[in-house]
DRENTORKOL-3810 file (N, C-alpha, C; in nm, 4 decimals):
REM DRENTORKOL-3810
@n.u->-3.5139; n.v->4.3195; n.w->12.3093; ca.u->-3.6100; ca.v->4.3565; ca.w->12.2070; c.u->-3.6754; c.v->4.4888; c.w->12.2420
@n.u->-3.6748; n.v->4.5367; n.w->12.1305; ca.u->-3.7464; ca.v->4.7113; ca.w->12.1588; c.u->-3.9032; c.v->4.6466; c.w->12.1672
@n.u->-4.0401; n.v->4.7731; n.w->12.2049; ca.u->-4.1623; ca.v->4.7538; ca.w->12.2465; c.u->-4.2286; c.v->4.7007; c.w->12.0881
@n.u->-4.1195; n.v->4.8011; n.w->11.9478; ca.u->-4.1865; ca.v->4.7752; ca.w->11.8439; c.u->-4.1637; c.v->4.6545; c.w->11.7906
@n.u->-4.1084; n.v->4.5986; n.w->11.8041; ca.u->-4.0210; ca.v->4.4553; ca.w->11.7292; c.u->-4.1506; c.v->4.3715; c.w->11.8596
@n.u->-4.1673; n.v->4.3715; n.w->11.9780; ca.u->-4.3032; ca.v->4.2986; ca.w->12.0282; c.u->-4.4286; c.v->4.3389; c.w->12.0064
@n.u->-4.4808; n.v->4.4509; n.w->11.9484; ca.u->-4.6121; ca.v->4.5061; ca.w->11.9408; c.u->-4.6189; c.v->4.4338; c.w->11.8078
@n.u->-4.5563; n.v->4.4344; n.w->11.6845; ca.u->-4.6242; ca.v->4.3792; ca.w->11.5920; c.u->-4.6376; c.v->4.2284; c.w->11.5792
@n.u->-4.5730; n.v->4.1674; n.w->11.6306; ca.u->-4.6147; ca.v->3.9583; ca.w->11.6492; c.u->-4.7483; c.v->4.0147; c.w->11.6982
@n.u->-4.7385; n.v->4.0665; n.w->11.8663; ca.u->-4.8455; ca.v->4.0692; ca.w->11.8981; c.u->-4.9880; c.v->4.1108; c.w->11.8250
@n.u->-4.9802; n.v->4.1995; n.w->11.7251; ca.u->-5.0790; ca.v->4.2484; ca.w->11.6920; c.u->-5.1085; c.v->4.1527; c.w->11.5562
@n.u->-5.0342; n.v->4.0917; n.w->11.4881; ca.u->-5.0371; ca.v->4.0109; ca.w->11.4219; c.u->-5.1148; c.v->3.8773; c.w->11.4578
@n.u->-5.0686; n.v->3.7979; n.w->11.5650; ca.u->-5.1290; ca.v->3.7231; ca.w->11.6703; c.u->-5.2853; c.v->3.7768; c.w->11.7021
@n.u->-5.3148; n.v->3.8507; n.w->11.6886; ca.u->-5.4590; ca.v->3.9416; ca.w->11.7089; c.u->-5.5261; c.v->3.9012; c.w->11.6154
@n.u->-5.4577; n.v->3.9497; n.w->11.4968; ca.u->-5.5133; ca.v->3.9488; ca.w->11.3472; c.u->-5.5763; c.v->3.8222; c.w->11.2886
@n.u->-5.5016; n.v->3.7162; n.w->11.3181; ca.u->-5.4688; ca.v->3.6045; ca.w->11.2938; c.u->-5.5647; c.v->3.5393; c.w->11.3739
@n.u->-5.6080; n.v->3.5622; n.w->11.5191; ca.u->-5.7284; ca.v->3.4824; ca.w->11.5962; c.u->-5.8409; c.v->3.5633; c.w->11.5668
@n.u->-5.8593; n.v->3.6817; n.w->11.4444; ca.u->-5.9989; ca.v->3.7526; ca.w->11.4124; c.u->-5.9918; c.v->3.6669; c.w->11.2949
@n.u->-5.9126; n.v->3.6519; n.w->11.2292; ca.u->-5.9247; ca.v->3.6161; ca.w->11.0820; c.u->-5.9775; c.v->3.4115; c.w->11.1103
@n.u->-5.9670; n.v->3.3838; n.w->11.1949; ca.u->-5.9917; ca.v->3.2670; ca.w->11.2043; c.u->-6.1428; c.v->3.2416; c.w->11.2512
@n.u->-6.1300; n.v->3.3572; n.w->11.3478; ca.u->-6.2897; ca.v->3.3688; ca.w->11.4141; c.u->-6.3509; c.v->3.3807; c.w->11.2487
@n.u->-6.3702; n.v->3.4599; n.w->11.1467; ca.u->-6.4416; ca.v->3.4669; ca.w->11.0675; c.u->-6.4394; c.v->3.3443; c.w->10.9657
@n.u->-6.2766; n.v->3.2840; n.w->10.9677; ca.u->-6.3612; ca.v->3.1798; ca.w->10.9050; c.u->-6.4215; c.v->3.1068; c.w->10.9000
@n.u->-6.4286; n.v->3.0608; n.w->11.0454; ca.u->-6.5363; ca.v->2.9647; ca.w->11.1197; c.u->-6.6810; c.v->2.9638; c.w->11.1474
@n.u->-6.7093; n.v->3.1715; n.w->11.1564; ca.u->-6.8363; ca.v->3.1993; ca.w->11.0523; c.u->-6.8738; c.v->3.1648; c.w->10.9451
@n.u->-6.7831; n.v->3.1780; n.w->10.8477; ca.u->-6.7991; ca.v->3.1922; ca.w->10.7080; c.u->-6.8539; c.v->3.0530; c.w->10.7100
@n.u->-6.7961; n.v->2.9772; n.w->10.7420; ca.u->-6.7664; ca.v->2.8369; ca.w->10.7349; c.u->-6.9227; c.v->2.7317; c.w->10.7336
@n.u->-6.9893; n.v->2.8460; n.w->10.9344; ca.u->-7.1232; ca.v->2.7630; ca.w->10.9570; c.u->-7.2274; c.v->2.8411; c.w->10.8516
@n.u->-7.1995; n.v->2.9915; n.w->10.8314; ca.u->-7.2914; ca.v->3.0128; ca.w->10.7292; c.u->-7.3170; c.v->2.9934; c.w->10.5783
@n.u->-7.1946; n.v->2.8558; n.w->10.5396; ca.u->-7.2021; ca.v->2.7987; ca.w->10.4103; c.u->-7.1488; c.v->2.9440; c.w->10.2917
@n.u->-7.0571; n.v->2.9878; n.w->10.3889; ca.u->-6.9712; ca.v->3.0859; ca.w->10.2709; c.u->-6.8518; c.v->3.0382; c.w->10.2517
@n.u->-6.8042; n.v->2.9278; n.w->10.1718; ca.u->-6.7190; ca.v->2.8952; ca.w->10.1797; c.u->-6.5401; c.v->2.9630; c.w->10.1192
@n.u->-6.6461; n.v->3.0484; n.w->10.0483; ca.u->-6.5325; ca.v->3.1364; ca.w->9.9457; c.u->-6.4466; c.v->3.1973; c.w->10.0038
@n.u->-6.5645; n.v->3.2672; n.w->10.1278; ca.u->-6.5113; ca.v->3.3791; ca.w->10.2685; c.u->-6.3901; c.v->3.2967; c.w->10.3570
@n.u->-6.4446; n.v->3.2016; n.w->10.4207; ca.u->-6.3722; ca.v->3.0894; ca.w->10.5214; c.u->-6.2018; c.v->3.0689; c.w->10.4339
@n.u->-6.2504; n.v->3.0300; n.w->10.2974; ca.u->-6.1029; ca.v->2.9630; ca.w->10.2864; c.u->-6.0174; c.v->3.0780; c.w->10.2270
@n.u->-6.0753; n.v->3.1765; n.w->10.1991; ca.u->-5.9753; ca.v->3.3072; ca.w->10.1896; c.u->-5.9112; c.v->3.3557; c.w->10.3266
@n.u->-5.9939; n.v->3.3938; n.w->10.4090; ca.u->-5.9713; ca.v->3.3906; ca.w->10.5588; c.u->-5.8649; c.v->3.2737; c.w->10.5988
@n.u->-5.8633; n.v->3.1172; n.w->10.6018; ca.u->-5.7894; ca.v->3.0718; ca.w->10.6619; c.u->-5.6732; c.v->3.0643; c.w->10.5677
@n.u->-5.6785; n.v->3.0979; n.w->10.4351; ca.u->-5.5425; ca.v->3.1324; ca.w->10.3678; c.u->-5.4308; c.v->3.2461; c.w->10.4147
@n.u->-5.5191; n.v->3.3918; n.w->10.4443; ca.u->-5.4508; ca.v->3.4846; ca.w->10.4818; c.u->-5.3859; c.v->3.4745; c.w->10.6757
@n.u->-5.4960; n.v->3.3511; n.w->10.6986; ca.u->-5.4256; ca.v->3.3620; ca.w->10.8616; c.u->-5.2767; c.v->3.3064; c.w->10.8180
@n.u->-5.2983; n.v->3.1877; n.w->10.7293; ca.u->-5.1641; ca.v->3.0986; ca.w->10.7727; c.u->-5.0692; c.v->3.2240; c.w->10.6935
@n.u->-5.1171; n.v->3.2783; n.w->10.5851; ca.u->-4.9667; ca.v->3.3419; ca.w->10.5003; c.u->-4.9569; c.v->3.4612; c.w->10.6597
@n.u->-5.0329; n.v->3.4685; n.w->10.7522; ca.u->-4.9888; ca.v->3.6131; ca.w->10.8666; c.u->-4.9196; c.v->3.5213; c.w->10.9308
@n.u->-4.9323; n.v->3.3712; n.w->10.9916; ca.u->-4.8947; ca.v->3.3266; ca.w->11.0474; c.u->-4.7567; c.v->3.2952; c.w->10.9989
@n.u->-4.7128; n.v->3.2844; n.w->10.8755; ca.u->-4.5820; ca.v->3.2496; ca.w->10.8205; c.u->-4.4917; c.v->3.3635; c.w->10.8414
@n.u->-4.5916; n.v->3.4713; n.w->10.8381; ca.u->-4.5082; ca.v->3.6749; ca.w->10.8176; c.u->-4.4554; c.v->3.6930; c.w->10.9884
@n.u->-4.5778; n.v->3.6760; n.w->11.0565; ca.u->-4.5218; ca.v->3.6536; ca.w->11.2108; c.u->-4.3977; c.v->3.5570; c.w->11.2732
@n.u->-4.4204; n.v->3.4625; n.w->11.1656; ca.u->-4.2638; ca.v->3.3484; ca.w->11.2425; c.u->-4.1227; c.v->3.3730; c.w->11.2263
@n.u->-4.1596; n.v->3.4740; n.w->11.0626; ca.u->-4.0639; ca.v->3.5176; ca.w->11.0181; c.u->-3.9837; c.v->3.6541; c.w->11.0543
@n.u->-4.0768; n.v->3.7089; n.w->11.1227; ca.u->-4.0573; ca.v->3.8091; ca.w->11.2519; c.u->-4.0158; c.v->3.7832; c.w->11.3447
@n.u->-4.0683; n.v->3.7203; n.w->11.3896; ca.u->-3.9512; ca.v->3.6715; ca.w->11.5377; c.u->-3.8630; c.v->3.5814; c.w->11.5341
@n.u->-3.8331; n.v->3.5500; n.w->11.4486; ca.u->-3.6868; ca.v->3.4898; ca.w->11.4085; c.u->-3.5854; c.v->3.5831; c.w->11.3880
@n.u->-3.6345; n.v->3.6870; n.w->11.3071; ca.u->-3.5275; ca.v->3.8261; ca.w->11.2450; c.u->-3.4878; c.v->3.8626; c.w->11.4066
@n.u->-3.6127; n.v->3.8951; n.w->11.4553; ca.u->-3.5993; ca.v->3.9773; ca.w->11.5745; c.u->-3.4715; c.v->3.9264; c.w->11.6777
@n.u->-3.5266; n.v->3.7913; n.w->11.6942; ca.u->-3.4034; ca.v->3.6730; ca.w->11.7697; c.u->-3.3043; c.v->3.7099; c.w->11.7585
@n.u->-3.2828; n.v->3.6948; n.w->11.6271; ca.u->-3.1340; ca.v->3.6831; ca.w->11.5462; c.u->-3.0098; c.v->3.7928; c.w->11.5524
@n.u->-3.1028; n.v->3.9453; n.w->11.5974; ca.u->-3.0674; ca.v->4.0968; ca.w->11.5922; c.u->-3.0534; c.v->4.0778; c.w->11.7670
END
């Protein structure tokens, strides 16, 4: 695997434990609108990331 085909899971993986941190803000400060947009976009990063390192595997 080249550095770029690992820098983006990784940075994705980043994304994905900020986007969670906020929804768990959102969450205690009764924003619920915030939280479940947030844990929507982790899982659709989390689906974009799996689907990345599978391609990557596969090559």
């Amino acid at each position: 695997m080249s550095t770029l085909t690992d820098g983006v899971p990784t940075l994705l993986a980043l994304v994905i434990v900020a986007l969670f941190g906020v929804a768990l803000w959102a969450m205690t400060t009764g924003r619920l609108d915030v939280a479940g947009l947030s844990f929507l976009s982790a899982s659709l990063l989390i689906y974009l990331r799996e689907r990345w390192v599978q391609r990557a595997a596969a090559d």
